[in-house]
N, C-alpha and C positions, 0 to 999 in steps of 0.2 A: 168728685171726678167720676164720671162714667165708665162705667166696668166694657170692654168690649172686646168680643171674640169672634174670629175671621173662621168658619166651619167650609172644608171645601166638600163637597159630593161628588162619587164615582161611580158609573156605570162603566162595569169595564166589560169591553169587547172586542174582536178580533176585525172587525167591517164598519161599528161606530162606537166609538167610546163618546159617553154623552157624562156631560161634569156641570156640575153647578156650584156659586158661591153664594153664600149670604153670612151679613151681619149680625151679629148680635148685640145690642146695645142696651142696658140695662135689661134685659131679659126679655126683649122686641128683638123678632128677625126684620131686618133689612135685603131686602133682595141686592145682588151683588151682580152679578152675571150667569149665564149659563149657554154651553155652548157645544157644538161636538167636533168630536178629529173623526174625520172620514178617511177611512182604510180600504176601502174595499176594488181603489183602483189599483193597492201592491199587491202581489202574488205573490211572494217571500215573504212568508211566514214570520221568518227573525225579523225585516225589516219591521214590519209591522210592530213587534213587540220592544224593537228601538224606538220607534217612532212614539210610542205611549210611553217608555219611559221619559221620552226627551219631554214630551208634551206635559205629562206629568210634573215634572221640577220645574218645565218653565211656568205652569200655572204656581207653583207652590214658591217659586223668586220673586213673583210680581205679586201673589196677592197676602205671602207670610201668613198662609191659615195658621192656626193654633190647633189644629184638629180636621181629621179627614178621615169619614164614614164613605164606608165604601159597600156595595150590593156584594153578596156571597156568592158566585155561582150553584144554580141549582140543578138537581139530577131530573133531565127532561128523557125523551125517547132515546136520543142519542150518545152517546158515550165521550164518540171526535169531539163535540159542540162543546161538550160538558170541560175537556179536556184542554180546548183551545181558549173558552173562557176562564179558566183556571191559570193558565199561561198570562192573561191578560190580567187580571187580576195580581195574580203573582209580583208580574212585573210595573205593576200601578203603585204598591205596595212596597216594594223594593224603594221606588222612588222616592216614595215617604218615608220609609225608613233612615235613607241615605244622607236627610235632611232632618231627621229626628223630629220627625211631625208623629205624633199618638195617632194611633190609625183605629177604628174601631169597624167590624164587619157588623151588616144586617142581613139576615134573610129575606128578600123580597118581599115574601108574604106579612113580615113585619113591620116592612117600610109603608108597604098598602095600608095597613091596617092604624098605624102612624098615622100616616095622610087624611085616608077618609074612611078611617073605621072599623071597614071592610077587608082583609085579607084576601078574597079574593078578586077586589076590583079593578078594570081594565087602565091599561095605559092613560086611555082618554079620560075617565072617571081620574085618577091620580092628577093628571096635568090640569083636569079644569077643577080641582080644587085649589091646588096650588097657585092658580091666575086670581081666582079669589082672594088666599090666604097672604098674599104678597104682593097684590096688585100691579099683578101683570097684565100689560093691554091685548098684548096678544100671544097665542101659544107658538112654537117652531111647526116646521111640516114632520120631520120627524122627531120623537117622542122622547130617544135616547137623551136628549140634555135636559127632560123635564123628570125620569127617571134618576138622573145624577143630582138634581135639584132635590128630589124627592128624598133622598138620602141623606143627606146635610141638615135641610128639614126633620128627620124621623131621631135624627141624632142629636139636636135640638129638643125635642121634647121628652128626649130619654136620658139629658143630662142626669149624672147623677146617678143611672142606673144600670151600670155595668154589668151586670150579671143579660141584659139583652142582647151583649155583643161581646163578641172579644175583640179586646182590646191587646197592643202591643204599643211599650212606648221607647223600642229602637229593637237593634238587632238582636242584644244578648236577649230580651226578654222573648224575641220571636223565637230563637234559638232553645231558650230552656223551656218554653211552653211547648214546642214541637220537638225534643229533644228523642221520641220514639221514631221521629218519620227522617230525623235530619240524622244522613248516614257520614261518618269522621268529621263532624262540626269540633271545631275546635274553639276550647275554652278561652 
């Protein structure tokens, strides 16, 4: 019988959360879907961050991943940016939790590096590997759902190797890994 695991991908964002699936069937990725929620016509901040959690559980009802590698926010110029992606993130996260999906974080520079080698290779270098790598006919106009592909992918080839990501596999563990930052969490 065929071994097979459903891997979702998250780019989480405040204006496009871009998420990809693929399969895994005896240790072959299958391409699944990938696709983005665009944010950026809400101006309320919460709504937005309901809006990705909602989005979030309904991809994870319909496609039953086994696992979801999600991008880490990184510390760029800005602090807000840094902060609002955190939020998004957060609550991508949350969502998986909620459903007791194993969630494992990549740094960007990881998931590139994953991809095609390169740590510090562009959006478009990423996405035209991946049309390669999974024989995709064509890319999207924006990048974020080849980014959340990209991640799913990079968690795929890092089975196995936990120590490149942290991993949580429901609340209490998110709970007692961050038990410094989480203030009256209770037992």
């Amino acid at each position: 019988m065929a071994k097979e695991k459903i891997i979702l991908g998250i780019d989480p964002g405040t204006t496009i959360m871009g998420f990809g699936i693929i399969k895994v069937v005896n240790k072959k990725m299958e391409f699944v879907q990938m696709n983005e929620l665009l944010l950026h016509k809400y101006t309320d901040p919460y709504i937005k961050l309901k809006l990705i959690f909602e989005r979030t559980v309904e991809l994870i009802d319909t496609y039953h991943p086994d696992e979801i590698a999600i991008e880490a926010p990184f510390y760029g110029k800005n602090v807000q940016s840094m902060l609002k992606l955190g939020r998004a993130q957060g609550v991508a996260m949350a969502a998986g939790l909620s459903r007791e999906v194993p969630i494992t974080e990549y740094f960007p520079k990881k998931i590139k590096m994953a991809i095609t080698g390169n740590g510090n290779a562009s959006k478009e270098q990423v996405a035209k590997m991946l049309k390669g790598l999974l024989g995709l006919k064509t890319l999207p106009k924006n990048l974020d759902s080849t980014d959340g592909l990209a991640a799913a992918v990079c968690h795929f080839y890092n089975e196995g190797r936990a120590e490149l990501g942290t991993q949580y596999s429901g609340w209490e563990a998110f709970v007692k890994a961050n038990a410094n930052k989480v203030k009256g969490a209770k037992k």
